[in-house]
PDB file of N, CA, C and O in Angstrom:
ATOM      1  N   UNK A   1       0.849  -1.201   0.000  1.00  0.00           N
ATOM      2  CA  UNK A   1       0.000   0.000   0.000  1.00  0.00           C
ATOM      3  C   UNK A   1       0.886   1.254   0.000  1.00  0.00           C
ATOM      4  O   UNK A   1       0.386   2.292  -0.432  1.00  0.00           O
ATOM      5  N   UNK A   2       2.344   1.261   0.508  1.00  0.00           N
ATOM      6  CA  UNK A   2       3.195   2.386   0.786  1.00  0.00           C
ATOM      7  C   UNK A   2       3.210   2.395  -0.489  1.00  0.00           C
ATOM      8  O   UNK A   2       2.862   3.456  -1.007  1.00  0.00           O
ATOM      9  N   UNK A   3       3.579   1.336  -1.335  1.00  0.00           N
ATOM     10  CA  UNK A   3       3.980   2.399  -3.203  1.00  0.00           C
ATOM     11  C   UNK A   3       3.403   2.369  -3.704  1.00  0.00           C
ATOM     12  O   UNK A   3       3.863   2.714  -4.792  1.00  0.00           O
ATOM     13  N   UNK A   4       1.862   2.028  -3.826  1.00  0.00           N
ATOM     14  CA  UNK A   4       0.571   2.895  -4.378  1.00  0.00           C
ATOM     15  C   UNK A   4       0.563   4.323  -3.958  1.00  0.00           C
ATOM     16  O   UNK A   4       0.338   5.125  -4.865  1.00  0.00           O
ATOM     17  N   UNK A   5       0.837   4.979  -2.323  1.00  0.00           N
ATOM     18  CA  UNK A   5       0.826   5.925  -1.985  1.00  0.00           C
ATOM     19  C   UNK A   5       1.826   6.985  -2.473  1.00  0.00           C
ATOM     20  O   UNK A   5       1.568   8.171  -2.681  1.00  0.00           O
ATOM     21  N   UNK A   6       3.451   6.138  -2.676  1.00  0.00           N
ATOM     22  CA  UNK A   6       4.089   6.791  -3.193  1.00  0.00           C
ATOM     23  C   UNK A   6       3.863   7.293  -4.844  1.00  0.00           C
ATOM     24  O   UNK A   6       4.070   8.456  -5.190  1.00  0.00           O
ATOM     25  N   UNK A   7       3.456   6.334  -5.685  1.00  0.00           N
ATOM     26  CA  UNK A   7       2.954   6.661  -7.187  1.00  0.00           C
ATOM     27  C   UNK A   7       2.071   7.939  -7.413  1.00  0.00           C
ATOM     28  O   UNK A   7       2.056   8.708  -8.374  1.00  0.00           O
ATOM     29  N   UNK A   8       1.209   7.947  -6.042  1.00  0.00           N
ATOM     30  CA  UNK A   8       0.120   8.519  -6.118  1.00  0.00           C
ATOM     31  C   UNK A   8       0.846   9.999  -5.689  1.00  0.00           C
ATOM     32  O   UNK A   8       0.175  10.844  -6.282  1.00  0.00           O
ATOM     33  N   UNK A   9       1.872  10.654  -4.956  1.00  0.00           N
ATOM     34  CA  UNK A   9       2.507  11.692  -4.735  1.00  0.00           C
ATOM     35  C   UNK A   9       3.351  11.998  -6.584  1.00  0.00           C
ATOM     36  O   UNK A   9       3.634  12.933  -7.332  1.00  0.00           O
ATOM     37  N   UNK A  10       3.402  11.068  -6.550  1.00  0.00           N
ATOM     38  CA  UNK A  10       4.519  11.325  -8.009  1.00  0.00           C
ATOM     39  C   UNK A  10       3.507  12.311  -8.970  1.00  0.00           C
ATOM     40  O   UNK A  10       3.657  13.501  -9.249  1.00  0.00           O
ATOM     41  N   UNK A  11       2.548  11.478  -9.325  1.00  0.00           N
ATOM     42  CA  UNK A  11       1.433  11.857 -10.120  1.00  0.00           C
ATOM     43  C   UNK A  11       1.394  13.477  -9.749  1.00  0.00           C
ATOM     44  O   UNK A  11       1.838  14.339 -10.507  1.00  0.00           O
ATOM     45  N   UNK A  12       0.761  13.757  -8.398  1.00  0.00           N
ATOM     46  CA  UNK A  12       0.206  14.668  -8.068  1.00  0.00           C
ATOM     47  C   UNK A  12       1.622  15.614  -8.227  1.00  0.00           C
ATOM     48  O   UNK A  12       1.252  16.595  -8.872  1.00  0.00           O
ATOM     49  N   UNK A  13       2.699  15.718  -8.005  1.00  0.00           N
ATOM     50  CA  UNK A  13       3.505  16.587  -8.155  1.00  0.00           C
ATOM     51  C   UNK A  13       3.965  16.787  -9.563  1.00  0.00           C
ATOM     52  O   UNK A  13       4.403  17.893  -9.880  1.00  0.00           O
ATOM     53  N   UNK A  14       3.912  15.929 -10.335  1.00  0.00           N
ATOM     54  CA  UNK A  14       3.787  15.942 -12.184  1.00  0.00           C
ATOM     55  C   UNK A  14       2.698  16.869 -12.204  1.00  0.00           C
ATOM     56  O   UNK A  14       3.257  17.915 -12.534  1.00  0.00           O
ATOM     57  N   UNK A  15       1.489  17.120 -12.053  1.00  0.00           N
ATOM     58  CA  UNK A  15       0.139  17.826 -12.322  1.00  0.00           C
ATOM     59  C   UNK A  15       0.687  19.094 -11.618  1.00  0.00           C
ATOM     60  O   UNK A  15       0.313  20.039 -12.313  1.00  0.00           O
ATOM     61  N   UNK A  16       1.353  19.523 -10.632  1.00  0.00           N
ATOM     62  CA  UNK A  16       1.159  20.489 -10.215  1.00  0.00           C
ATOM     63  C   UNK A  16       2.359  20.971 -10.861  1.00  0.00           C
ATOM     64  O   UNK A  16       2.245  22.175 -11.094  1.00  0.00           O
ATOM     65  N   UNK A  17       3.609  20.432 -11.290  1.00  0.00           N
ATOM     66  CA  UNK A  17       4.616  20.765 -12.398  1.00  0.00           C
ATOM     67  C   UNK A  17       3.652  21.829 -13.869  1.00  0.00           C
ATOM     68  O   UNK A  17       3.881  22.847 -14.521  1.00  0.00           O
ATOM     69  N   UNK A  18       2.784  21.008 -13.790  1.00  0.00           N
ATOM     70  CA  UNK A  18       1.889  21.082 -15.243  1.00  0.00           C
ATOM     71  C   UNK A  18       1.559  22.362 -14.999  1.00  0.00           C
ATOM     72  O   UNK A  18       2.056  23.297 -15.625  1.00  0.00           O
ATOM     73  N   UNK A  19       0.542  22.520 -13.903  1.00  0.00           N
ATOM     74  CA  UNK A  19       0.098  23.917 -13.455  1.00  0.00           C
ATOM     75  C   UNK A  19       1.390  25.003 -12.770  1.00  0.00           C
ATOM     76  O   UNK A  19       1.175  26.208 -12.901  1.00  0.00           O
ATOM     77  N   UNK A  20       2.150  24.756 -12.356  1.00  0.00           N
ATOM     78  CA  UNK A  20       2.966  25.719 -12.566  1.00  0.00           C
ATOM     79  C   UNK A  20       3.299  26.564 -13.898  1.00  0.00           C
ATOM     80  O   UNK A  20       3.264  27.754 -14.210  1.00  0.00           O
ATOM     81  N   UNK A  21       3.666  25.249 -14.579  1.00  0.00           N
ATOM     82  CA  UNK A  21       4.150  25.713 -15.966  1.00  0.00           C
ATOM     83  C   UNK A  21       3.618  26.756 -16.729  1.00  0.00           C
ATOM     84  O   UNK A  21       4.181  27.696 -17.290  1.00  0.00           O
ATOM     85  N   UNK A  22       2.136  26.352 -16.639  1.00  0.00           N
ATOM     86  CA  UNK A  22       1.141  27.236 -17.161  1.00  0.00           C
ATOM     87  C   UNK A  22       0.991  28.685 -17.255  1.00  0.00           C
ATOM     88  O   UNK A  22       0.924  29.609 -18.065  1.00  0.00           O
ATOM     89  N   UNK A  23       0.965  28.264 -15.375  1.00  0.00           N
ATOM     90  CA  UNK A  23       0.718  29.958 -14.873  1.00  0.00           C
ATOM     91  C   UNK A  23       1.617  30.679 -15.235  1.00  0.00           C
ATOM     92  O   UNK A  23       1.279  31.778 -15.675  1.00  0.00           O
ATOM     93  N   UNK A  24       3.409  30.263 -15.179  1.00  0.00           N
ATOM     94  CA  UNK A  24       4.017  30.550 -15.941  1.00  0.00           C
ATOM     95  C   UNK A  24       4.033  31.434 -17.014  1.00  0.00           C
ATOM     96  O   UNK A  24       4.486  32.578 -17.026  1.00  0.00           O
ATOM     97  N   UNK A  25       3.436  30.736 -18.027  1.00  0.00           N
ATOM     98  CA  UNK A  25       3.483  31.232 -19.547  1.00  0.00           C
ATOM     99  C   UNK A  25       2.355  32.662 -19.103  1.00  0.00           C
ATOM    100  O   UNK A  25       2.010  33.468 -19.967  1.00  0.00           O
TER     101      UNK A  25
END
């Protein structure tokens, strides 16, 4: 269950990479 939880941080910090980026531009 710990590296489902960990996958699941990965994800969410990729998406918020995404939205950074954005706001960014």
């Amino acid at each position: 269950m710990i590296q489902t939880i960990l996958l699941i941080n990965l994800r969410g910090e990729r998406e918020n990479e995404k939205r950074v980026c954005l706001g960014d531009v």
